[in-house]
C-alpha atoms as one frame of an Amber mdcrd trajectory, in Angstrom:
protein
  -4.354  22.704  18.344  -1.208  23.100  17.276  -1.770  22.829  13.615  -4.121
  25.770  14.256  -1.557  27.694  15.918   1.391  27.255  12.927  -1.481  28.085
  10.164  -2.021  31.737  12.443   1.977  31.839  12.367   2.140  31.697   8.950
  -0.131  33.731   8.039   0.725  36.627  10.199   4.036  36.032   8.300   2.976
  36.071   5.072   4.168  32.713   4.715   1.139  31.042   3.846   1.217  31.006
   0.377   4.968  29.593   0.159   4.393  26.694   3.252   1.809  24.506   4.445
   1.534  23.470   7.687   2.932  19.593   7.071   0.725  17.113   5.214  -3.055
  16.880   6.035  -3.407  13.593   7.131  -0.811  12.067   9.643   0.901   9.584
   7.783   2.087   7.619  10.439  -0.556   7.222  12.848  -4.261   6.090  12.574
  -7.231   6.131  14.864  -8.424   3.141  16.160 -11.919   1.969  14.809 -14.607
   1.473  17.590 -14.667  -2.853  17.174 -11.283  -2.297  17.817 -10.383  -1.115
  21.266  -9.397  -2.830  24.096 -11.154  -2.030  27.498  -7.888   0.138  28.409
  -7.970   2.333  25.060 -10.734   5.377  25.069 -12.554   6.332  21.617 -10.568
   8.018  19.364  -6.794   6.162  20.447  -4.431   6.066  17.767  -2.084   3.447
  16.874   0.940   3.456  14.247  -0.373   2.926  11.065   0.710  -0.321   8.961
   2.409   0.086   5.643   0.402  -1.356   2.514   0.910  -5.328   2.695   0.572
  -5.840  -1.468   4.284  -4.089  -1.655   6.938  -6.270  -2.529   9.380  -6.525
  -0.303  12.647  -4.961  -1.313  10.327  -1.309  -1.794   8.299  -2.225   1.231
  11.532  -2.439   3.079  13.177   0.705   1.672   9.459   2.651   2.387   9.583
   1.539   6.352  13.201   2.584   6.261  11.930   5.897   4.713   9.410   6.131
   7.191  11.571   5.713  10.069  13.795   8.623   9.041  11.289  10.941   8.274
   9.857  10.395  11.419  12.637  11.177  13.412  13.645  14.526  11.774   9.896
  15.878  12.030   8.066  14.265  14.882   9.296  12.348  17.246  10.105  14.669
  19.990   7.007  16.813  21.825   7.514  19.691  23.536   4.517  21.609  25.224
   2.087  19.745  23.208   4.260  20.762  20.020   5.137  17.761  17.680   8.850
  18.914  16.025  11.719  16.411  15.008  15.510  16.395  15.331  15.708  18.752
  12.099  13.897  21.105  13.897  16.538  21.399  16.996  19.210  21.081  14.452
  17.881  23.835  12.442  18.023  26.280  15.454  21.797  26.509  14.934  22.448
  29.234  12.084  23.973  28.063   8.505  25.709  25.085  10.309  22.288  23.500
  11.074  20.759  24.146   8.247  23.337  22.349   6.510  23.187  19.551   8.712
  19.599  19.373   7.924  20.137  19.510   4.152  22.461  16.815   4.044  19.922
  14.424   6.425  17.363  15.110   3.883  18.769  14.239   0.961  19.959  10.765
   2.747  16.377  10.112   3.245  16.075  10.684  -0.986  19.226   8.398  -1.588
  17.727   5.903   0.599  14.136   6.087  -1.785  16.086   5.658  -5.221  16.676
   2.044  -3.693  13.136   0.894  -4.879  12.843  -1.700  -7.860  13.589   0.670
 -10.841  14.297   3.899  -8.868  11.885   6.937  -8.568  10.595   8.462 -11.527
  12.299  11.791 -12.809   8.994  13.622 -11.777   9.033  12.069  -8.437  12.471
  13.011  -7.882  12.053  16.183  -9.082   9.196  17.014  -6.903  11.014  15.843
  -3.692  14.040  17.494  -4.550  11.970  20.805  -4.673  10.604  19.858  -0.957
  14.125  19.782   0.268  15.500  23.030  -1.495  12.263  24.716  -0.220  12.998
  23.922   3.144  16.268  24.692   3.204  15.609  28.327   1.500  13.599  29.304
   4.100  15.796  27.941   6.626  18.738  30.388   5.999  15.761  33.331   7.526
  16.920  33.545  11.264  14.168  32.315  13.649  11.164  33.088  11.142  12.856
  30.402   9.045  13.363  27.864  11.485   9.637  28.075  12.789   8.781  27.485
   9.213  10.687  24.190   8.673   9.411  22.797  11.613   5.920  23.703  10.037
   6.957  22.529   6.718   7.913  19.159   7.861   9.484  18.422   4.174  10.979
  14.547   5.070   7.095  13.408   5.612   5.916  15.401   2.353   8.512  13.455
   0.839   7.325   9.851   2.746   3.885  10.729   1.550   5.029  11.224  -2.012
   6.604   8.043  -2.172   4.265   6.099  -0.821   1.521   7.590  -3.143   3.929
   6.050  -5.831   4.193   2.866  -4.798   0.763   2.537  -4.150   0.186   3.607
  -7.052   2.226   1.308  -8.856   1.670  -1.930  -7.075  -2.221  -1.645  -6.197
  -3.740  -2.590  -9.332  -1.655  -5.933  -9.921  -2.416  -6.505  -6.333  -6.530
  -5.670  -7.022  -6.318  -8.210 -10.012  -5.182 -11.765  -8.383  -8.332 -12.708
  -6.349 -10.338 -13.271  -9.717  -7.794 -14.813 -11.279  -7.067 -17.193  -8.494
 -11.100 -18.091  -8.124 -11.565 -18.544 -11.534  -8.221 -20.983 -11.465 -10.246
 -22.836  -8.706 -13.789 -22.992 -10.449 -11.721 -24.500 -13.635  -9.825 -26.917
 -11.259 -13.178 -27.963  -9.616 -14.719 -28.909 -13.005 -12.114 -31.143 -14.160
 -12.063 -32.841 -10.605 -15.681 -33.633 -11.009 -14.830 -35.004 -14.390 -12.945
 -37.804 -13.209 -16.054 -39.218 -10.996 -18.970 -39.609 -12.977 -20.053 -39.611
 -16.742 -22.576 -37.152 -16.251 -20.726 -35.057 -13.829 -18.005 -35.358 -16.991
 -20.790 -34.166 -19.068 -21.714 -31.001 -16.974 -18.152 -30.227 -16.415 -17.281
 -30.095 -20.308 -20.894 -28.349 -21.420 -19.937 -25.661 -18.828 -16.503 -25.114
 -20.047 -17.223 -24.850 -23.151 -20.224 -21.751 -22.373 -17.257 -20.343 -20.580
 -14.788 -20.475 -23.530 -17.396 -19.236 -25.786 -17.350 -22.190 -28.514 -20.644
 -20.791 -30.746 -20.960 -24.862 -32.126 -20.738 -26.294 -28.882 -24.592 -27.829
 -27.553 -25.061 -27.548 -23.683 -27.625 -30.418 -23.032 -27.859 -29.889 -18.917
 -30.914 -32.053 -18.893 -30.139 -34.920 -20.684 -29.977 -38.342 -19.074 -27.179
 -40.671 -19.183 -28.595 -44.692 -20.171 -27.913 -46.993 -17.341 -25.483 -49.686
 -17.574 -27.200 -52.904 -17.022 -25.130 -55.292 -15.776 -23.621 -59.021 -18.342
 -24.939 -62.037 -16.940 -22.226 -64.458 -16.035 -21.075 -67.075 -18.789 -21.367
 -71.013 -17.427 -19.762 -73.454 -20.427 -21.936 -76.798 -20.401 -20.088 -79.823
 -20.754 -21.551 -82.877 -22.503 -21.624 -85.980 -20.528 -22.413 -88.375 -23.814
């Protein structure tokens, strides 16, 4: 509902073009899938939505930090069924909030350069443009500060920066599985090598179809000769 109601607000102000009414998707809470629930929670609960895992740890710690921030300057208070953060109460004081709010903004983009080989210049670029947009807007008296709570630009610039690292981490992450099953297939063939000639035998004709030798014969049906077992030697000792 209230989405609805700042989309109607900006566009009886002719804001619409210049401001969107925060990201489209929350980015910090998800619903709950059916399987899920407890017998307390009702269809359609939400819970706080977990960071990708596959991050390493220094940018997976700077992210949450990120998160946390952004959070607090665009959503954490409610009032009257309106979401709005600290920057939004801040804001309501001319110039010296809007300053206030400027400065808490671009901690939250001093606090992202602290990933593992700092944000791309387009990245930067992009969130820097968040912040000076919001803060334009913010100098209009009371139109502007309806706009920035609307505008939300610390979550725009959570978003973006998740996006990146998402981006950057998620294939490398997609690729180990195969790697580590073919590892075990290849570990389970020489094992089996070690117990049996023709186990040996199956083990090495598969490896080589998997290398690809074009000389190498795969005989999967040929039979191994038994080993019969030596008689024992007695010596004979002449009693003449």
């Amino acid at each position: 509902m209230s989405q609805l109601l700042y989309k109607y607000f900006l566009k009886k102000t002719q804001l619409d073009h210049i401001a969107t009414a925060g990201p489209e998707d929350d980015p910090y809470f998800e619903t709950i899938p059916d399987n899920e629930l407890h017998f307390y929670q009702r269809k359609g609960a939400k819970r706080r939505r977990k960071l990708p895992d596959f991050i390493p740890e220094n940018d997976l710690r700077v992210l949450e930090s990120v998160k946390k921030q952004a959070y607090r300057l665009d959503l954490q208070l409610s009032l009257c069924g309106y979401r709005l953060g600290w920057s939004g109460i801040i804001g309501i004081f001319p110039w010296v909030g809007d300053v206030i709010t400027l400065f808490l903004a671009l901690n939250i983009l001093d606090t992202a350069r602290a990933i593992e080989g700092g944000l791309p210049p387009l990245l930067e670029s992009r969130m820097y443009f968040n912040i000076a947009l919001d803060f334009g807007i913010g100098l209009i008296p009371f139109v502007g500060d309806v706009v920035n709570i609307l505008y939300k630009c610390n979550s725009r610039n959570f978003v973006l920066l998740e996006q990146h690292l998402v981006k950057k981490y998620g294939h490398a992450a997609a690729a180990v599985p195969a790697t580590t099953g073919t590892t075990e297939v290849k570990h389970s063939a020489t094992s089996a090598s070690l117990t049996s000639p023709a186990a040996a035998h199956t083990a090495h004709a598969t490896h080589a179809a998997e290398e690809g030798y074009p000389n190498e014969k795969v005989h999967t049906n040929e039979k191994v000769p038994p080993v019969h077992p030596v008689p024992p030697v007695t010596a004979s000792v002449d009693k003449t």
